[in-house]
C-alpha positions in Angstrom: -35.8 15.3 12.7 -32.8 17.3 11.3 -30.6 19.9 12.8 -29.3 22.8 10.4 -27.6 25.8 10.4 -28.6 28.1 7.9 -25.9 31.1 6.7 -27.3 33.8 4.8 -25.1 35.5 2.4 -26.1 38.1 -0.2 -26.3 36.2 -2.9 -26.9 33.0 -1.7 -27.9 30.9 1.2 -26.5 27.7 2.5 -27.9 25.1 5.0 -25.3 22.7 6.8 -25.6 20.3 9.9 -26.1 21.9 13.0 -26.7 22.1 16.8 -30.2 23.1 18.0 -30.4 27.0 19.2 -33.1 28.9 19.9 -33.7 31.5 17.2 -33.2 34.3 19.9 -29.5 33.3 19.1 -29.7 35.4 15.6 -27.2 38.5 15.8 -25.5 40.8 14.3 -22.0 42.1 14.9 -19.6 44.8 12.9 -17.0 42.3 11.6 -19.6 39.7 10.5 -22.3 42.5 9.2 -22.3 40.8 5.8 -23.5 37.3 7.2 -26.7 35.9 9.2 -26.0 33.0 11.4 -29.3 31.4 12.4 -29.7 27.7 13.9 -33.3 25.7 14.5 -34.9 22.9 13.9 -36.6 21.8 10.7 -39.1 18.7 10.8 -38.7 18.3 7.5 -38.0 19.4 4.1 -41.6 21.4 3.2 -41.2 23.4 6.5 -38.4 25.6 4.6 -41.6 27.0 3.0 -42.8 28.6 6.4 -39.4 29.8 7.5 -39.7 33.2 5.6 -43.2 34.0 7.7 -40.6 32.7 10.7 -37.8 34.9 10.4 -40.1 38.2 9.2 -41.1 38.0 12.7 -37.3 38.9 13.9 -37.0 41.4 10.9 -35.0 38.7 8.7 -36.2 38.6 5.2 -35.4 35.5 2.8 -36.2 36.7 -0.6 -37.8 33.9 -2.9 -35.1 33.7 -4.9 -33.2 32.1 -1.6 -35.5 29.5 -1.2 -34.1 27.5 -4.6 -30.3 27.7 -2.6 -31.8 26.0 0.6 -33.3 23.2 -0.9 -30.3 22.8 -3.3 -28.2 22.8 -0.6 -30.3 20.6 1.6 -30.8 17.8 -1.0 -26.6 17.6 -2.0 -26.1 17.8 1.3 -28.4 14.6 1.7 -27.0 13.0 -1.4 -23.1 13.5 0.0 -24.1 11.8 3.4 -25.7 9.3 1.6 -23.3 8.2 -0.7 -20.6 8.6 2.0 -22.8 6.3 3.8 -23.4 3.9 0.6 -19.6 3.9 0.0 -18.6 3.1 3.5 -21.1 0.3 3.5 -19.7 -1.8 0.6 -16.3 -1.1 1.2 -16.8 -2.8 5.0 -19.0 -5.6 3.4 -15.8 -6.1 0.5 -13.7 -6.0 3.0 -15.5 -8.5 5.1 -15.6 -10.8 2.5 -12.3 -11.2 1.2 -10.8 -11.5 4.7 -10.2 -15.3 4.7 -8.9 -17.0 8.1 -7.4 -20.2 8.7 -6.6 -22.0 11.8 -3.9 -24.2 10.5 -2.3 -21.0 8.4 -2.7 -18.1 11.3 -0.6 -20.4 13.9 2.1 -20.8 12.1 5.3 -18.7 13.0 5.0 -15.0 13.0 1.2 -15.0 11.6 -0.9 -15.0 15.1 -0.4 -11.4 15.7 1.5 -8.8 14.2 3.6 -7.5 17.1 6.7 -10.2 16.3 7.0 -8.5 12.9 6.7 -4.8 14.1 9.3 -6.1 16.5 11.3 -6.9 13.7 11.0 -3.8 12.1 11.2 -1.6 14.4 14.5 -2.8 15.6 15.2 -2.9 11.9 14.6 0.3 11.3 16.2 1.8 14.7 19.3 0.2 14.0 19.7 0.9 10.5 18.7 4.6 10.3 19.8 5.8 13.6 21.8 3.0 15.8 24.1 1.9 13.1 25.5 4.7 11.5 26.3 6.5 14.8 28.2 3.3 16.0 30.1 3.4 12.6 31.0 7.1 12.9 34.2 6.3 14.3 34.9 2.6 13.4 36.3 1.4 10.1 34.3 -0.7 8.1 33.6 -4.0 9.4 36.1 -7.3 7.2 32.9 -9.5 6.7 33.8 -10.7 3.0 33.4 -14.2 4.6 30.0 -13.4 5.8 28.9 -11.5 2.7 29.8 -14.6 0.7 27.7 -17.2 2.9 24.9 -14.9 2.9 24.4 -14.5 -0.5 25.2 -18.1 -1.2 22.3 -19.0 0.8 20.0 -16.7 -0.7 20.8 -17.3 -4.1 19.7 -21.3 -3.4 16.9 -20.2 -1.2 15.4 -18.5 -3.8 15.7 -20.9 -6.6 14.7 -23.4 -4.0 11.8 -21.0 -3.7 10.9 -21.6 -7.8 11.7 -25.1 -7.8 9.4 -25.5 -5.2 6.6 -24.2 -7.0 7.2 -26.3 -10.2 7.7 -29.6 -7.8 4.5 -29.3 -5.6 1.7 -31.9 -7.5 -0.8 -29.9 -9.0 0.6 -26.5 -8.4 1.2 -25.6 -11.8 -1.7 -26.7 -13.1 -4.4 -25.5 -10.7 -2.8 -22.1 -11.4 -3.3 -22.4 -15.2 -6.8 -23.8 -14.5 -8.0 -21.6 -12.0 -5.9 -18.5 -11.8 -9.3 -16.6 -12.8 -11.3 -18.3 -10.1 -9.9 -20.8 -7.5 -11.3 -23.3 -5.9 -12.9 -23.3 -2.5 -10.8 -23.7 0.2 -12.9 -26.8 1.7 -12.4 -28.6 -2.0 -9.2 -28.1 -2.3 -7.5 -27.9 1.6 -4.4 -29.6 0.6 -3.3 -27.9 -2.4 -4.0 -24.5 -1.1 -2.3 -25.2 2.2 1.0 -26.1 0.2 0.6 -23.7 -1.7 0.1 -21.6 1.5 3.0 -23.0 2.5 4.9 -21.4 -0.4 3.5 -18.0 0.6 5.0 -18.4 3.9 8.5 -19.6 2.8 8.1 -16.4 0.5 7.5 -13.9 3.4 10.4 -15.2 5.4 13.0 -14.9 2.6 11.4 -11.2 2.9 12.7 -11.3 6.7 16.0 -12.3 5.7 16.5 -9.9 3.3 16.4 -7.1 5.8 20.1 -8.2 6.5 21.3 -6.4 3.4 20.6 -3.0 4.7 22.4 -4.6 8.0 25.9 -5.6 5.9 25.8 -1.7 4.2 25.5 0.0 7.9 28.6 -2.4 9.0 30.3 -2.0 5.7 29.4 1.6 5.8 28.3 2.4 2.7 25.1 4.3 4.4 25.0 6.2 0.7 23.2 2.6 -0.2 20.5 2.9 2.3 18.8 5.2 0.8 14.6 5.7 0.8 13.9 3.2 -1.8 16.2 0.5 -0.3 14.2 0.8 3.4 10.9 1.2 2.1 11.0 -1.9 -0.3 12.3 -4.0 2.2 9.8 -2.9 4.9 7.5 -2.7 2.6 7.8 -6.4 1.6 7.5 -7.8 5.0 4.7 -5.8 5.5 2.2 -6.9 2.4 3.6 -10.3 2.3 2.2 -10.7 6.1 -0.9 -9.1 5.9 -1.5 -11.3 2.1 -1.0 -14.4 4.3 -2.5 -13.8 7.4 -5.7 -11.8 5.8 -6.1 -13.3 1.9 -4.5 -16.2 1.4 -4.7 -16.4 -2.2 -3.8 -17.6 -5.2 -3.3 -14.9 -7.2 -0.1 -13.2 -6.1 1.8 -16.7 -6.9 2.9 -15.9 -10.1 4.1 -12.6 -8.6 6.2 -14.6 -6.0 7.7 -16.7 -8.5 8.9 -13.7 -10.3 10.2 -11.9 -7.9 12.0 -15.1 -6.2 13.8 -16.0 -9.8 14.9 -12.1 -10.1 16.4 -12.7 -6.7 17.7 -15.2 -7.1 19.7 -13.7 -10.0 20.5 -10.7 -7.8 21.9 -12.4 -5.3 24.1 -14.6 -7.9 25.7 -11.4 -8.7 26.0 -10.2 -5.3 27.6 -13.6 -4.6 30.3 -12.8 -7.6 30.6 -9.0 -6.4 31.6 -10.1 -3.0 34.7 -12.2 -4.1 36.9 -9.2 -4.8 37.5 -6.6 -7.1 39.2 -9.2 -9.9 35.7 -10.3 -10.5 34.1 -6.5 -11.8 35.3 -7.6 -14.8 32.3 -10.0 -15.6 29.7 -8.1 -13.8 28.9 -5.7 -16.7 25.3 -7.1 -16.3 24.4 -5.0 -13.4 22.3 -2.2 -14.6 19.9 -5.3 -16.3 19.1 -6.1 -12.5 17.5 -3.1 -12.3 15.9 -3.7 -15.4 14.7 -7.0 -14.9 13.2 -5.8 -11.5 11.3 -2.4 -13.4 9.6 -5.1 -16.0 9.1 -7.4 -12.8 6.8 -4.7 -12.0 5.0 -3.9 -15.3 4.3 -7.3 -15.7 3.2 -8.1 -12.2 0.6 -4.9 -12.7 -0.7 -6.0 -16.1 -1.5 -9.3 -14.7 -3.4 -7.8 -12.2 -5.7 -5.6 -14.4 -6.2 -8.4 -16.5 -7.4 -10.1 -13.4 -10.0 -6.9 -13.0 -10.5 -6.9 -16.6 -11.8 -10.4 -17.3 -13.8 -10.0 -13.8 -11.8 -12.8 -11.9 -12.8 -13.8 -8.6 -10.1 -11.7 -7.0 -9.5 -9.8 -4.0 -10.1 -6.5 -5.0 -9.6 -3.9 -1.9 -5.9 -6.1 -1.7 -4.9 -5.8 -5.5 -6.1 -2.6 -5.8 -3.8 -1.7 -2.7 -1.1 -4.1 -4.6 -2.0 -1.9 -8.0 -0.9 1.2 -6.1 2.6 -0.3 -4.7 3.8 -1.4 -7.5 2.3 1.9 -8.8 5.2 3.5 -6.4 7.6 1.3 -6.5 7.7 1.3 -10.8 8.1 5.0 -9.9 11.1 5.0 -7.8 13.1 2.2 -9.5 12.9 4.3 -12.5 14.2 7.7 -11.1 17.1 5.3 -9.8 17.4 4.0 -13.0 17.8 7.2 -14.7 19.8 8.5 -11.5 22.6 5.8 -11.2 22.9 4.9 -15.2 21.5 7.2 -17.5 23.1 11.1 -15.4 26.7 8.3 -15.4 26.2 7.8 -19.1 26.0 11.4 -20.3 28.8 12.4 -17.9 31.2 9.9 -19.7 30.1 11.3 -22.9 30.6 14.8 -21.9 33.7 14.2 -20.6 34.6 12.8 -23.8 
């Protein structure tokens, strides 16, 4: 049985989902004069034929006319639920099936639960956004050339470790020539994809570390530099590469990895150079091609992906379409910073000019 509530309007009629009432409920009032509220119970769909001989009995007349906008109404009605239903349905039964677990994987450090990276964050994002700043109100900026340096030594070779990695694992190049379209079971190929697991991993720490750049611009105080894109990317990062490991575990996103790891670790070569003193500005004319390199990072990262749709690959697709729609945002907002810091200081020179 179905529950309706039926609204008659002047022109039209509409039925909706509905509490039972007792037709005694139908009134009438001065502000809603214009409208009929009435709520029963129909058994089914041909009993909207007897409700006119129904309602004449409380002085209600439904002309015939009316009769075509209740069963419209009823079967879209039917149709929305059903396709909400339908749609919920295979997006739970995708959703089941790409979730991949693996006991050796999930007890590695940080991917058992979620709360040690939240942790992370959070304090990340206390210190940088509200902490920080207020503590550096009144200080001078911190001397932590010597730091700076070290740092971005070490993530310049972690990162290139990070590509050479990839090219010195046996077989990791070419299983992903071979089988970037469709990869192998996990039980026929445990060792390779565990290494290669392993790389995923490595990747989503370097992610961890990075969040100590926004640290050295909130000691530095250059809080202009931490601006919406710079937080968001980073936490952003953390976040996906978690959720890829612990969750997917895929193959796919590899290549994606080992581009972003060989733009980094160009980045942080020039952070490296930046951080010796101003003598070296000189030979750092290639800055604005970071940013570019990162924007066609993210083109090619998103073609790769619809080819992966395209030529129907065994992929994860809930997880790249989610992927699709990051790097959707993120192409976005390195461009309006591209335009911002490069493009607006371009034209000023030449007006000034």
């Amino acid at each position: 049985m179905r529950n309706f509530k039926i609204i008659i309007y002047p022109n039209r009629l509409e039925i909706f989902n509905s509490i039972v009432v007792p037709l005694k409920s139908v009134r009438r009032s001065a502000k809603t004069s214009r409208r009929i509220e009435t709520r029963m119970l129909l058994l089914c769909r041909r009993r909207v034929h007897g409700l006119n001989s129904i309602l004449k009995e409380k002085s209600i007349i439904i002309l015939s006319s009316e009769y075509y906008f209740a069963e419209q109404n009823m079967a879209n009605l039917t149709r929305a639920h059903s396709f909400v239903y339908q749609t919920q349905d295979h997006l739970l039964k995708m959703l089941k099936n790409e979730l991949v677990f693996d006991e050796v994987v999930d007890s590695w450090a940080f991917m058992s639960t979620p709360w040690s990276v939240l942790s992370i964050l959070s304090v990340y994002l206390f210190f940088v956004l509200k902490v920080g700043p207020n503590m550096m109100e009144n200080r001078k900026p911190y001397n932590i050339k010597n730091v700076m340096l070290l740092y971005n030594a070490i993530q310049t070779l972690y990162n290139g470790w990070l590509v050479m990695w990839f090219f010195t694992t046996p077989g990791a190049v070419a299983y992903q020539i071979n089988h970037i379209c469709h990869p192998l079971p996990r039980n026929l190929n445990q060792f390779l994809v565990h290494e290669l697991n392993k790389g995923s991993w490595y990747f989503f720490l370097s992610k961890v570390i990075d969040l100590l750049d926004t640290v050295f611009f909130v000691l530095r105080k250059k809080q202009s530099q931490v601006s919406f894109l710079h937080v968001y990317h980073h936490v952003n990062m953390v976040i996906t590469c978690w959720a890829y490991l612990r969750f997917i575990k895929g193959e796919q996103l590899l290549l994606a990895g080992l581009i972003n790891s060989f733009i980094h670790t160009v980045m942080y070569s020039y952070y490296f150079l930046s951080a010796l003193g101003p003598h070296m500005q000189k030979y750092l004319w290639w800055k604005k091609y970071l940013t570019r390199m990162q924007i066609i990072q993210f083109i090619s990262i998103m073609v790769f992906n619809v080819g992966l749709y395209a030529f129907s690959c065994t992929i994860p697709k809930l997880f790249m379409m989610y992927v699709l729609a990051d790097l959707s945002l993120f192409l976005y907002l390195f461009l309006m910073f591209y335009r911002r810091t490069y493009e607006t200081k371009h034209k000023g020179k030449e007006h000034t000019n």
